[in-house]
Structures are given as structure tokens and as C-alpha cells.
N, C-alpha and C positions, 0 to 999 in steps of 0.2 A: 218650065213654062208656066205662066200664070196664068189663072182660066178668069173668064169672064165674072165681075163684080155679084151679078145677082144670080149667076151658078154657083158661086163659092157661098154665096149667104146658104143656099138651097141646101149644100153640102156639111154646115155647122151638124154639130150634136153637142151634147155633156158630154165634158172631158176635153174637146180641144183646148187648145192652150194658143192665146192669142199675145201678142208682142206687140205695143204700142203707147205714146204717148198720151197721158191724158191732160187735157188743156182747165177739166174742171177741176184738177186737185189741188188743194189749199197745201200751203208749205212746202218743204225742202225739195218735194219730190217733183212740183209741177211740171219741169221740163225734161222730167227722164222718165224711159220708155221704161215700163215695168210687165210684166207676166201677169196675163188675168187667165183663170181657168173656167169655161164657159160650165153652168151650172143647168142647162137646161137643151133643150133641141127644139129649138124654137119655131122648125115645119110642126109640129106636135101641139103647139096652144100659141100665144100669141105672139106675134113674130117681134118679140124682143129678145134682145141676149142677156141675161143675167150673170154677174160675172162677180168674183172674190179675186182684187190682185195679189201678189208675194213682194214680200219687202225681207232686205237680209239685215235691215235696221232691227235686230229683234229686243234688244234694251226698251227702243224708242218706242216699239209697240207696244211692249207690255206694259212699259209705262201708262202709254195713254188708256189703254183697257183695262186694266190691272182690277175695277171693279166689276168690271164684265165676267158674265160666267167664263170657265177654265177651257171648256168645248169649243169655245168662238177662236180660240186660236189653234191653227191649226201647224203644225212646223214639219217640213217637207228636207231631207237630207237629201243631198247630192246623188248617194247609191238609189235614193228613189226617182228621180227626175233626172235625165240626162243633160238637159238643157242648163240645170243649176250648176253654179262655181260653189256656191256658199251654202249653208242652212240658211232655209227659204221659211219664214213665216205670212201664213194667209188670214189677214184678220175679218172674219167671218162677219163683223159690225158693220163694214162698209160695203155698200153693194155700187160698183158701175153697172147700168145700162144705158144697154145702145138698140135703136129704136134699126129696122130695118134700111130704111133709108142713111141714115148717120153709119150705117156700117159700109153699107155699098159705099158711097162718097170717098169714105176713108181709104177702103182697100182699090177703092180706080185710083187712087192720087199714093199708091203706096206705101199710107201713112199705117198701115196694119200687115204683120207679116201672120200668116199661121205656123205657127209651132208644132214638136211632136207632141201627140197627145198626151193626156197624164194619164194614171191607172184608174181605174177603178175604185178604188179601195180608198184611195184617196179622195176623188170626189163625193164620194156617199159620205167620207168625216167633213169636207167642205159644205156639203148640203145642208147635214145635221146641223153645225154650228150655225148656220145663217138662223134653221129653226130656234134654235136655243137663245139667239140674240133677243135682246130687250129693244135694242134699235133698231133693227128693218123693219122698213113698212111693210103692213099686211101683205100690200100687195104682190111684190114680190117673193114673200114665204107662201102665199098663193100660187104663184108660177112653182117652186122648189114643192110644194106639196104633192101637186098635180101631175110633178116629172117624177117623183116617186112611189107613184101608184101604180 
């Protein structure tokens, strides 16, 4: 059963793992639904979601990163994430956020499913890597500072 739009936001934390297409992403991927790992718990500071998606394109990524520090990627196996078929890499350069409203919208029109969460372990090498990027905006390493305090 699906609970109501701005109970489910309420119930976000770091570490869920949300499943959805995103309409702002340039190239190959724009029309398929990818895995983002929510990097923050956004009842806690500003009610955005800060989010790292997974791509099993991992050539394609390294490619485009390849001068980027070694931390910003981060590569997730199967035996670690249930929900994964493939080796899942998360490139810690690109950040989605979703503003509170843009999330409730999404998940009433059940354009966003929630997923099993991920570990731990995992999201704190997620977090670090966003810190380690030479691309995210401050602001956002702002939000990932502030959730690791």
C-alpha cells in the first residue's frame, strides 16, 4: 500500500535508494529510470534531497571522469545491493536534487518508486566522494557536510 505523498517525503533518510526517471539528464540515459541513493535526511536541514545515481555503463563513466579524483567513483557489486543485476557504478560528480515539492508531485503520479535501502558503508564512501569532487557546488557539499556531523 502506498502511503501518502508528503508522509513518504517525511519518512526519507540517507541511504534510501529511490528509482526514477530523470527528465533533466543529457544523453543516452534521459528516458531510463536509474537508482539514486539519497545522501542526506532532509527532516534534519533543508528539505532537499541530495542524491548520487548508479550507471552499469562503467567504461562510459570512467571515461568521462577519468580526470576526476579516484574517490568520486564509487562501484557497488551485486552481493552488495540486492536490487542490482550488474556492477553498479555511482559517479559522485553529478548530483540530482529534488526540492520537496518536485518530490511529492513525482511520487502522487507514481513517477518515483522507493527502493531497499543501501548500507551504510556505502553511503559514507558516496558522501565522501561528492566531498572529494572538484564539481559539486558548495552548496550541496554543505548539505553532505552538515549530515555528517
Amino acid at each position: 500500500m502506498k502511503i501518502d505523498p508528503e508522509k513518504a517525503f517525511e519518512c526519507l533518510k540517507k541511504g534510501n535508494v529511490l528509482y526514477f526517471e530523470n527528465k533533466n539528464f543529457e544523453g543516452r540515459g534521459k528516458n531510463i529510470p536509474h537508482f539514486y541513493v539519497l545522501l542526506n535526511t532532509p527532516i534534519n536541514g533543508p528539505l532537499i534531497l541530495v542524491m548520487v545515481h548508479g550507471s552499469s555503463q562503467i567504461d562510459r563513466i570512467k571515461k568521462i571522469e577519468s580526470s576526476e579524483p579516484i574517490g568520486t567513483l564509487v562501484y557497488v557489486e551485486t552481493s552488495e545491493y540486492i536490487e542490482f543485476t550488474k556492477t553498479t557504478v555511482f559517479d559522485c560528480n553529478v548530483i540530482t536534487a529534488l526540492t520537496k515539492e518536485e518530490f511529492i508531485e513525482k511520487y502522487g503520479k507514481d513517477q518515483i518508486e522507493i527502493k531497499n535501502d543501501i548500507d551504510s558503508s556505502i553511503v559514507s564512501k558516496l558522501q565522501k566522494g561528492v566531498l572529494e569532487s572538484r564539481k559539486v557546488e558548495l552548496r550541496y557539499k554543505k548539505i553532505i557536510k552538515d549530515e555528517i556531523k
